[in-house]
N, C-alpha and C positions, 0 to 999 in steps of 0.2 A: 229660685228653684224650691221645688218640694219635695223633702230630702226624707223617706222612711227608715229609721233606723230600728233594728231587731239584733237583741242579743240576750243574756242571760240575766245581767244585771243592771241595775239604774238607778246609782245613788242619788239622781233628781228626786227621787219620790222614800218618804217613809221605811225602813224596813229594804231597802233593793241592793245594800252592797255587801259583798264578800271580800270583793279584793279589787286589782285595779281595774275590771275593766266597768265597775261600778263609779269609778270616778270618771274615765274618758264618758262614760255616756249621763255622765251630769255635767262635765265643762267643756265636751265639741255642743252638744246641742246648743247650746248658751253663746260660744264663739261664733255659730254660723249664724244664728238669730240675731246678733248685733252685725253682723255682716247684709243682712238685708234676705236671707232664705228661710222658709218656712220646715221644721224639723217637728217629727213623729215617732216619737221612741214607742218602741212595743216591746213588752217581755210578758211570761205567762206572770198568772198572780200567784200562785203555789199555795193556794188553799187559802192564804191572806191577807197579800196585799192589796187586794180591794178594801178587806174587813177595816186597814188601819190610815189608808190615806181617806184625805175627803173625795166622795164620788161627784164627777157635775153631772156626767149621763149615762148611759148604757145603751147596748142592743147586743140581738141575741142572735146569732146564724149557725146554720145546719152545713155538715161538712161529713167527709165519708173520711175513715180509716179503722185499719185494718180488717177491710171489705164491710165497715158496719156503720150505719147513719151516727152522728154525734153531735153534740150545741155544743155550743158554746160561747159564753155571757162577754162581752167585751164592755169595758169599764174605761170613759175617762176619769184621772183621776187628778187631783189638786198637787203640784209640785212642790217642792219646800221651798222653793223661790218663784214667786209668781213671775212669769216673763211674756212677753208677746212675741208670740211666731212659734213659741216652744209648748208643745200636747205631748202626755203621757198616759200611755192607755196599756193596760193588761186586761189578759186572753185569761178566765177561769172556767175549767172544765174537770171533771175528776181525776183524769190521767196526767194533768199537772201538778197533783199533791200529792207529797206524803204525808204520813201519820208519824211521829208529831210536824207541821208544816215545816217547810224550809225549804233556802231555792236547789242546795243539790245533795243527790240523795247518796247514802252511804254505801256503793257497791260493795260488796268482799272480793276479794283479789281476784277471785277465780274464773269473775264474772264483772269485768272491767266494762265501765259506762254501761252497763247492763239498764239498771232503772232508768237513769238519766237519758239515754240515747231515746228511750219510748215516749218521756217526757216531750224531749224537746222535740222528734219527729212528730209528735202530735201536734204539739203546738204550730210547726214550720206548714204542716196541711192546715191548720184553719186559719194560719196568716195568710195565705197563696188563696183562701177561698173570700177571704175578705177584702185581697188586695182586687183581685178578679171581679168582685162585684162593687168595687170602685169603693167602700164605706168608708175608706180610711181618706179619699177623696184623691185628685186625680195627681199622680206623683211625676214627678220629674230624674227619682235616681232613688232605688231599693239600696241600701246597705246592710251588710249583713255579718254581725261580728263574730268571731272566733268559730268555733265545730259547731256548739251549739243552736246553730242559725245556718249551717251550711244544707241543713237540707232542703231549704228555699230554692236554691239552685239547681239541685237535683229533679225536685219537682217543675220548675221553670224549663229547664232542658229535657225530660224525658216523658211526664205525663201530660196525655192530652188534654185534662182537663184546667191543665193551666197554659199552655201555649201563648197563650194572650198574655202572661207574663215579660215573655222576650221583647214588647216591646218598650220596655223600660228600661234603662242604664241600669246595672245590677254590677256592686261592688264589692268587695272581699277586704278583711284584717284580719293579718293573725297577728293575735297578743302573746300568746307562748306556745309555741310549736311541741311542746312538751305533751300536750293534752289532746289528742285527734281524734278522739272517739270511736275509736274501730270497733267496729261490729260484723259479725256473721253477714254476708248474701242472704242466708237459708237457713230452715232448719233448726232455729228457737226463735219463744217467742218474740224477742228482740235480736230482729233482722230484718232487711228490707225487704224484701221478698213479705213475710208477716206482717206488714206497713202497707207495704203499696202493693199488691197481689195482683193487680190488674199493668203496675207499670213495664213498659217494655225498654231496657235502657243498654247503655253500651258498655261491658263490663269492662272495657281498655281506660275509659274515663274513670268508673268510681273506683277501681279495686287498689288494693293495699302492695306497693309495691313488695312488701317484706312475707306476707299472709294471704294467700293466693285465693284461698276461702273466702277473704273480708273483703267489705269495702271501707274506706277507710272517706269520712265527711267533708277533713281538712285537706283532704288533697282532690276532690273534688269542687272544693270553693278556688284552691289553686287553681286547676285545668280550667273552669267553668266560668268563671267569673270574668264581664269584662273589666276589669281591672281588678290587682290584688294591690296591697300594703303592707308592711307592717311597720311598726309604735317606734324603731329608729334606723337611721341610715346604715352603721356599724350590724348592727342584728341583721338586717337585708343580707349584707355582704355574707355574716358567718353560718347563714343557712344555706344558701347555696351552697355549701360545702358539705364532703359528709363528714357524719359524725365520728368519732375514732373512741373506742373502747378498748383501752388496753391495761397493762399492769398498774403501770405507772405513768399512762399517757392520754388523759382522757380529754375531748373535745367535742363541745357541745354544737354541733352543726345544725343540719338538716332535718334527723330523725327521721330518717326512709326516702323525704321527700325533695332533697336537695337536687336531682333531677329535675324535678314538676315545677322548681324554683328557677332554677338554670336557665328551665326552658322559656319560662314566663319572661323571665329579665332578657333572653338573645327576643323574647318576639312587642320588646316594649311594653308590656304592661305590670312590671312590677315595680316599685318602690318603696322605699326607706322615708318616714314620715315622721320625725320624733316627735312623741306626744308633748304636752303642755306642762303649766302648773297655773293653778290659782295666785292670784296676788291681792289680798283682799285692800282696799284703800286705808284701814287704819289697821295697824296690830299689834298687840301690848307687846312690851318688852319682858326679858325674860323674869322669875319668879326670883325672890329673894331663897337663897338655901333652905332656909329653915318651912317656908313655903314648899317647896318644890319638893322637900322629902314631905310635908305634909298631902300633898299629892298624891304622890306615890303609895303612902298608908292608908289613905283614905282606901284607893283602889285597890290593895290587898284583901284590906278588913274584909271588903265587899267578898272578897272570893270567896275568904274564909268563912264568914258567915252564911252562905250558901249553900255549906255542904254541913252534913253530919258528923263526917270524919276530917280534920285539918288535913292535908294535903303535906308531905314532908317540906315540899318547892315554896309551897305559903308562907311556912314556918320559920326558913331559912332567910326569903324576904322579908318579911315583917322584923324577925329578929335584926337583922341586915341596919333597914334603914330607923330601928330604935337607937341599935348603938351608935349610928353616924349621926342622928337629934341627937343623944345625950354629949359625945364628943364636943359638938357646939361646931366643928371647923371645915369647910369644904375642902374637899382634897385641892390640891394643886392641878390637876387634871383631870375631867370626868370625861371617860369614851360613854358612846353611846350605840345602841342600836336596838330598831324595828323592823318585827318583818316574821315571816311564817317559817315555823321550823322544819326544815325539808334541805333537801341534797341540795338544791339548789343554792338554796339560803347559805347554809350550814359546812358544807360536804369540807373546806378551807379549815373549816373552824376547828371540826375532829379529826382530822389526817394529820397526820406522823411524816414527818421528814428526817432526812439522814442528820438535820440538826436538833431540830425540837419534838417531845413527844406527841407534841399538838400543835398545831395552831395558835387555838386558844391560851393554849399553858404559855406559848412564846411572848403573845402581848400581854399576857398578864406578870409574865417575868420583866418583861420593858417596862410597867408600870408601877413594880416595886410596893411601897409602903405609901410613895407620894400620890399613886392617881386610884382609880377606881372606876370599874368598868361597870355598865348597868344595858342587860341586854333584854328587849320587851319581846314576847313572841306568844303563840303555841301551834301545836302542828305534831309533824312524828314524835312517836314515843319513844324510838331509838335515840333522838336527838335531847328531847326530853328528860330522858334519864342521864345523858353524856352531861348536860347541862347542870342538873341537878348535885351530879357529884362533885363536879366541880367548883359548885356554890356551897359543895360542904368546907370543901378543903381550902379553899381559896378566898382570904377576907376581902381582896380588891375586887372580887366580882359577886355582882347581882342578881339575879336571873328571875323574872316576873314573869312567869307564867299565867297567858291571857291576854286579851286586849281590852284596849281602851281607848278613845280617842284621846280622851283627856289625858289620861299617863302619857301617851304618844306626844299632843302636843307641847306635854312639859319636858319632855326629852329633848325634843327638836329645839325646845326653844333654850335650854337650862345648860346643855353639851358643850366642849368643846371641841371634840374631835368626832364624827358621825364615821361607824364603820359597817360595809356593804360589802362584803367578798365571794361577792356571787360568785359562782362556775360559770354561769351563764346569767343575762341579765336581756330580755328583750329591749324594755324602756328604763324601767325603774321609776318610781315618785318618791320613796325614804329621802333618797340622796337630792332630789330637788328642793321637798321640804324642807330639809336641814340646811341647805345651803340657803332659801329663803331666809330663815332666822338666823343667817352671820353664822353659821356652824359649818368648816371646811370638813368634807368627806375626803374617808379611806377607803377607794374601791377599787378591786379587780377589771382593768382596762379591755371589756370587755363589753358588746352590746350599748345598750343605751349610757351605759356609764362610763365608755369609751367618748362617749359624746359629749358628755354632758361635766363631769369633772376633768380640770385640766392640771396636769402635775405640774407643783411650783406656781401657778398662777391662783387657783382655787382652791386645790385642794392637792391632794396623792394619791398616786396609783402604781400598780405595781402587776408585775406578769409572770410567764414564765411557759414553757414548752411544755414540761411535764408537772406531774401534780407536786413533785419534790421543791421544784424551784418556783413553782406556786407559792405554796407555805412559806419557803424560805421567803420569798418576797415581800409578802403580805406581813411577819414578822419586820422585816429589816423596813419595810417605809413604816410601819407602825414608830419601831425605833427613830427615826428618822422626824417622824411628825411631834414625839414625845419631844426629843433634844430641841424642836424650833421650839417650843411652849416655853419649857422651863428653860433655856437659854440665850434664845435669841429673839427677843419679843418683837421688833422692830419688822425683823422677818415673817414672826407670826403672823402682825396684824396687818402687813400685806395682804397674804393667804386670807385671812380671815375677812380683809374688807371687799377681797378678790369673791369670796363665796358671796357675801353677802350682796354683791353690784350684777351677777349673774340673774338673768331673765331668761325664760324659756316660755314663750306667749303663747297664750293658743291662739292666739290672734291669728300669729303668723300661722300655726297648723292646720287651723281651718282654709288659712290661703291658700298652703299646698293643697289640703283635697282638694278645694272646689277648682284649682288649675289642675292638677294632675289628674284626680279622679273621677270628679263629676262632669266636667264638662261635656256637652254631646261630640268637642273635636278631640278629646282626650284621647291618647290611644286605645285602640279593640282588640278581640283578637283576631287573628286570620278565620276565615269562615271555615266550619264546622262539616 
């Protein structure tokens, strides 16, 4: 088959990822390609990713939005792994860049996906006019990932000037339900109605179950698409449910949409697909200590020396991992973790339960004088700051503000304990990662990391009803994971040989889509 993939990001090429779903569309394209089908990733360029990968060609096509003629330059471009059956091409036109470039743009609160929805509805009309005049050449199954590409479908269902689209298999993922892109019907200039001026559509299908005003993208890829997925089996199940906000009881479901999920799953066309992981044929072993904080200081210096003013979070790092080089001696235990500072992430780490003042304060009280915690991130500034105080006051913890791959990979590879205490988790990669490199995770039994870490065989996991016995939780296996280290080795390096023997293929994930998703006899939905 000929498999078009469209989404936001695409860490195949130069300069394309943000987060995960820049990795899913650098290792399915690749999975399906040694499977025997031919894969076409599309994402706009945002002002530069044509500038920074190598070009092999271009063409130029004329497209209408917001009732106005427009070009736009499509660019193949050279992947960072040369592959056969695998093309990567982006779409550059002005209304896919900001000033300074980047793939997504900084809304203010008060005008949510405001830029970005413009962005990406422009770009979804001049994929829909390229697909339509066949240039991308003749496909066998559109995919289309997360909100940012759900207005392919919109267009494929309601404007006539893509009709011709319907007769392609046309597929749906949501990677995190968190992000839907809701926007106004009407009435600014980012709205659909201001987009598509001329389309005639059915407000039952796009509108926003919560905001009567909106339509809402991801629940439209929902209802629209013949078939939806999402990134794991356990996530499938806890969106169909709805969400529960309460004092002390909070549960990350559906987010409006747990109906349009419901319904997808009673009429067959939805499923749970858990993503992959890389497994490269050779990969060093972990770094000597004194290595592994040189690492780590390399990658501060860098921060530091970029600004004008040091940063207090720099300060506190760099000083951090001087005094543990000059000490000379690894702790007894080093936790670890990666990952973006946000509720999601986080939300475990700073809540207060009726035993401990934090989360965080609890494993860092579990871990005494003997271990020391090192946590890589950036993201909220609420979280941010929570972190930072903490790395004043607290000498077993670390806190490295920023990313890097490299710090990352010396975490994953250098840890012995990896912790992920998401609230919610659709897939997760941290905890695959780390589990790759013989490092057992501590993760909240939830989502993809319900799936994927198994208590007592791999790793630890821990739960609870409300947010109290959350925390409580998340402290008490921490404890629990500490006493197997320092007391019971025998048992540890079960667990530990237990992470390390864990595979998660994409092999196999490409198998489910192209049986579940792509095939022409895969389920559809009922006619329209």
């Amino acid at each position: 088959m000929h498999i078009l993939m469209a989404a936001s990001e695409n860490d195949g090429i130069r300069g394309g990822k943000v987060g995960v779903i820049g990795d899913v569309l650098r290792d399915l394209p690749s999975a399906l390609a040694e499977q025997g089908h031919r894969v076409t990733v599309v994402t706009p360029s945002y002002g530069f990713l044509h500038k920074i990968n190598p070009i092999i060609g271009n063409i130029s096509i004329l497209f209408h939005f917001k009732g106005r003629q427009h070009r736009t330059d499509i660019f193949e471009v050279s992947g960072k792994r040369q592959q056969e059956n695998v093309t990567h091409m982006v779409f550059d036109a002005p209304y896919f860049a900001d000033d300074p470039p980047r793939i997504y743009s900084a809304d203010p609160p008060h005008l949510p996906f405001a830029a970005d929805a413009i962005k990406f509805a422009c770009f979804n009309t001049a994929l829909a006019e390229a697909i339509k005049w066949k240039l991308l050449g003749e496909l066998d199954v559109i995919h289309l990932h997360d909100w940012h590409a759900a207005f392919l479908v919109i267009l494929r269902e309601y404007h006539a000037a893509y009709a011709v689209l319907k007769n392609i298999r046309t597929v749906y993922s949501i990677h995190n339900l968190a992000y839907q892109g809701v926007r106004p019907f009407s009435d600014h200039p980012s709205s659909l109605t201001a987009w598509y001026p001329d389309m005639a559509y059915a407000y039952g299908k796009l509108a926003d179950p919560r905001w009567s005003d909106s339509f809402n993208p991801m629940a439209a890829g929902v209802r629209l698409a013949d078939a939806v997925n999402t990134v794991s089996p356990s996530y499938a199940e806890e969106i169909a449910r709805p969400s529960i906000r309460e004092e002390n009881h909070v549960f990350y479901g559906g987010e409006g949409l747990d109906r349009d999920i419901a319904a997808a799953q009673a009429e067959g066309r939805f499923f749970g697909i858990l993503n992959g992981c890389d497994y490269p044929e050779s990969r060093e072993g972990p770094p000597g200590f004194v290595e592994f904080l040189h690492i780590l200081k390399s990658r501060v210096r860098r921060w530091m020396g970029s600004r004008d003013t040091v940063p207090t979070d720099h300060v506190l790092a760099y000083t951090g991992l001087q005094d543990l080089e000059i000490g000379g001696r690894r702790p007894d235990i080093i936790l670890t973790s990666v990952g973006r500072l946000s509720e999601q992430k986080l939300r475990l780490m700073r809540q207060g339960s009726d035993r401990y003042e934090s989360g965080l304060q609890g494993i860092l009280d579990c871990l005494g004088d003997q271990g020391l915690f090192i946590l890589l991130g950036t993201g909220d500034d609420a979280y941010k700051e929570f972190l930072i105080r903490m790395a004043a006051h607290c000498d077993n913890f670390l806190f490295l503000r920023g990313y890097s791959a490299t710090a990352a990979e010396a975490l994953y590879r250098s840890g012995d304990l990896f912790l992920m205490p998401s609230s919610f988790e659709p897939c997760g990669i941290s905890q695959m990662l780390a589990m790759r490199e013989g490092q057992p995770c501590l993760a909240h039994a939830v989502g993809g990391l319900k799936d994927t870490v198994l208590d007592g065989v791999d790793g630890f996991t821990f739960a609870g009803e409300t947010t109290h016995e959350q925390v409580n939780g998340l402290v008490d296996a921490c404890r629990r994971a500490v006493d197997l280290r320092m007391n019971h080795p025998e048992e540890w390096n079960r667990i530990r040989r237990g992470a390390g023997q864990a595979v998660f293929s994409w092999a196999d994930t490409a198998r489910n889509y192209t049986d579940l998703l792509y095939r022409p006899d895969s389920p559809s939905p009922p006619p329209r």
